[in-house]
C-alpha positions as semicolon CSV with decimal commas, in nm:
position;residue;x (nm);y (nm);z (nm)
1;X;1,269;1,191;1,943
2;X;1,553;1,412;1,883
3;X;1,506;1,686;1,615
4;X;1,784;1,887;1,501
5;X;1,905;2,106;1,187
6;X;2,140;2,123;0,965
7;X;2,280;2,338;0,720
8;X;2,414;2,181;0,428
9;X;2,429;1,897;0,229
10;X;2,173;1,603;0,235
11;X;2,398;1,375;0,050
12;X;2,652;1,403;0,329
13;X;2,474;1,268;0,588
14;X;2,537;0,993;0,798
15;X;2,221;0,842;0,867
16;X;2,013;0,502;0,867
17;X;1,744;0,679;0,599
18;X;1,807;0,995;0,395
19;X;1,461;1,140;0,279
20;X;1,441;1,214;-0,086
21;X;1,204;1,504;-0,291
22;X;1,157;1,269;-0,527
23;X;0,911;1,327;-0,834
24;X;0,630;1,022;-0,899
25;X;0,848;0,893;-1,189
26;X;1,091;0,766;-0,934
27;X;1,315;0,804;-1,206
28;X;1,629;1,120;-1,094
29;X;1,501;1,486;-1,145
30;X;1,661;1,786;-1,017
31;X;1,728;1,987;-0,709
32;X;1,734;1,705;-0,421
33;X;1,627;1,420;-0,638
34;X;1,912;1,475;-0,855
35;X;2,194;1,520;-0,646
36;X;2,021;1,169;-0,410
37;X;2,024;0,999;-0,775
38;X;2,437;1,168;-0,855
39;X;2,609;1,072;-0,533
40;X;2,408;0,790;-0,467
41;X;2,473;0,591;-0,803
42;X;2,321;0,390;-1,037
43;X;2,207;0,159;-0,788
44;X;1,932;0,366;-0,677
45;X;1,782;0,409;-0,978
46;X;1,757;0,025;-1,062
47;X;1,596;-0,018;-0,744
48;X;1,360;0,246;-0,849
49;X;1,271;0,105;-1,217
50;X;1,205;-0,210;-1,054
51;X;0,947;-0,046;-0,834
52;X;0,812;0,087;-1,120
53;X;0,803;-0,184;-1,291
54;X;0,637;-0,428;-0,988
55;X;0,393;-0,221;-0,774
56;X;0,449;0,188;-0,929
57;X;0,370;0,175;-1,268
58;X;0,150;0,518;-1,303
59;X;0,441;0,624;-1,012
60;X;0,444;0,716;-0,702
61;X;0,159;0,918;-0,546
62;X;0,180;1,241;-0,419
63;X;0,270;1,186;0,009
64;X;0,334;0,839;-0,015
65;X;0,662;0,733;0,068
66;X;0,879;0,380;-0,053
67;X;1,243;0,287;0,042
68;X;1,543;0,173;-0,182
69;X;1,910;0,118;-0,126
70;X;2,129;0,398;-0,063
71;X;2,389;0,250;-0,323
72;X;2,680;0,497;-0,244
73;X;2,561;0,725;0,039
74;X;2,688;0,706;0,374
75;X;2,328;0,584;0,451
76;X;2,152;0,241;0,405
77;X;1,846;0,325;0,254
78;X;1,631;0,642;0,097
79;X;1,330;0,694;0,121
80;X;1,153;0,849;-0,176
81;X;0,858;1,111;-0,125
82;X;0,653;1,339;-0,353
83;X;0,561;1,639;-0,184
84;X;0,251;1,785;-0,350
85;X;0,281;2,105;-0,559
86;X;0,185;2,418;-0,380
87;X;-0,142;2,561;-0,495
88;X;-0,311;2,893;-0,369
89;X;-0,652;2,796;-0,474
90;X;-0,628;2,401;-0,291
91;X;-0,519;2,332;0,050
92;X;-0,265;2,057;0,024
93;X;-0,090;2,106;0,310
94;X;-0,193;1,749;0,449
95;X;-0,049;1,576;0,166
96;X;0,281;1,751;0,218
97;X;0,250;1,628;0,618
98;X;0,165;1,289;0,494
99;X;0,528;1,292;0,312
100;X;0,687;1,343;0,671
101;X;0,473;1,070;0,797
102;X;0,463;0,788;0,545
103;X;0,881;0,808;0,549
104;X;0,892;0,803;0,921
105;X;0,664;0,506;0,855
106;X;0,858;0,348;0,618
107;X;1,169;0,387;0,805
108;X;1,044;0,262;1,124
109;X;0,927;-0,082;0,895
110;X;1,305;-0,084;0,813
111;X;1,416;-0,083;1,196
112;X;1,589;0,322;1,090
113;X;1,684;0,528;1,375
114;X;1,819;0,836;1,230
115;X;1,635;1,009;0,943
116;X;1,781;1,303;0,758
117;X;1,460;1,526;0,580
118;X;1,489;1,735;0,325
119;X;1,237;2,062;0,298
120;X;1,014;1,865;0,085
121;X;0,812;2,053;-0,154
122;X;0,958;2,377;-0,149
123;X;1,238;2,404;-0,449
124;X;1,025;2,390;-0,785
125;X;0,705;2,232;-0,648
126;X;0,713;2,631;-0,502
127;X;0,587;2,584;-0,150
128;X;0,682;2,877;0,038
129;X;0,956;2,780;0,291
130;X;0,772;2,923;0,609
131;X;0,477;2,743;0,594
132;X;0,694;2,374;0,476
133;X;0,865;2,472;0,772
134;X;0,558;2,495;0,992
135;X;0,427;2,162;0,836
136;X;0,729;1,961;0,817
137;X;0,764;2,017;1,223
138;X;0,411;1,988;1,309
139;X;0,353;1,642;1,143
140;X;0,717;1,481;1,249
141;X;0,653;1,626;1,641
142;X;0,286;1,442;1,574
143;X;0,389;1,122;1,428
144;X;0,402;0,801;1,602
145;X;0,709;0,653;1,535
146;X;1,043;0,470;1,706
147;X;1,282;0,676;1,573
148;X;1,498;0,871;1,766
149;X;1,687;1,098;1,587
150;X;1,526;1,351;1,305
151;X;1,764;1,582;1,102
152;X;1,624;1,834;0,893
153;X;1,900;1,922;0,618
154;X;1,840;2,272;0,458
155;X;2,052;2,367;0,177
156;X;2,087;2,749;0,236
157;X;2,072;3,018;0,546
158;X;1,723;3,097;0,419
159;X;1,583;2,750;0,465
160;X;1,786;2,738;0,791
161;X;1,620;3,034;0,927
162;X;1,279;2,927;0,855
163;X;1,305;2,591;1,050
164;X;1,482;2,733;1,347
165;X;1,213;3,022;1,396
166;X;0,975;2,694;1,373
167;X;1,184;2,442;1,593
């Protein structure tokens, strides 16, 4: 597996899968979620009330991960994910690993072989970005999985910085 960075824009990415921060409601939020739900179109978001509807109806848990369309991306599918929140009286980092895993899961099941990440978890679920960093590696290098290429895509020089010190 190939792993590489990138600064910029998640929505931009040509990819098979592009990873999305989603919240359990499935439903558009902010931050990644948002802009996913903007570009992608409304397409995405009847795919995800129909989840709801069938097999999510309390929502998605917390580092599980499920696959839609990509309606108008230059990708074929997302992959939704809720990282956990950061806590400094839990350890949770697992659950945010899991997120990493169960999408390079779910995008093997599709037959994906590019997958563009987001840094799940750390915009207002607060995780600092050092340690996502150090996570978000750690469980991709671990996981058992077909596909080849791996882009992490890190809005700002800040979230840059902290993957390529981990990479």
């Amino acid at each position: 597996m190939e792993i590489t960075l990138v600064q910029g824009d998640i929505t931009e990415q040509r990819v098979d899968a592009i990873v999305n921060a989603a919240n359990s409601s499935l439903m558009g939020g902010g931050g990644v979620d948002g802009a996913i739900h903007r570009r992608g179109g409304p397409e995405i978001l009847e795919e995800c009330r129909k989840l709801r509807a069938a097999r999510y109806g309390k929502g998605l848990p917390a580092g599980q991960a499920v696959a839609t369309t990509a309606g108008r991306l230059p990708a074929r599918w997302v992959i939704h994910t809720v990282g956990p929140v950061h806590s400094t009286s839990e350890d949770r980092s697992e659950l945010l690993a899991s997120c990493y895993v169960a999408s390079l899961r779910v995008a093997e099941e599709l037959g994906a072989g590019s997958v563009a990440f987001p840094a799940i978890s750390t915009g207002i679920y607060g995780w600092p970005m050092d340690d996502a960093a150090r996570i978000a590696l750690d469980a991709v290098r671990r996981a058992d999985t077909s596909v080849e290429d791996v882009r992490f895509v890190l809005f700002d020089r800040t979230a840059y910085t902290a993957f390529e010190s981990r990479l």
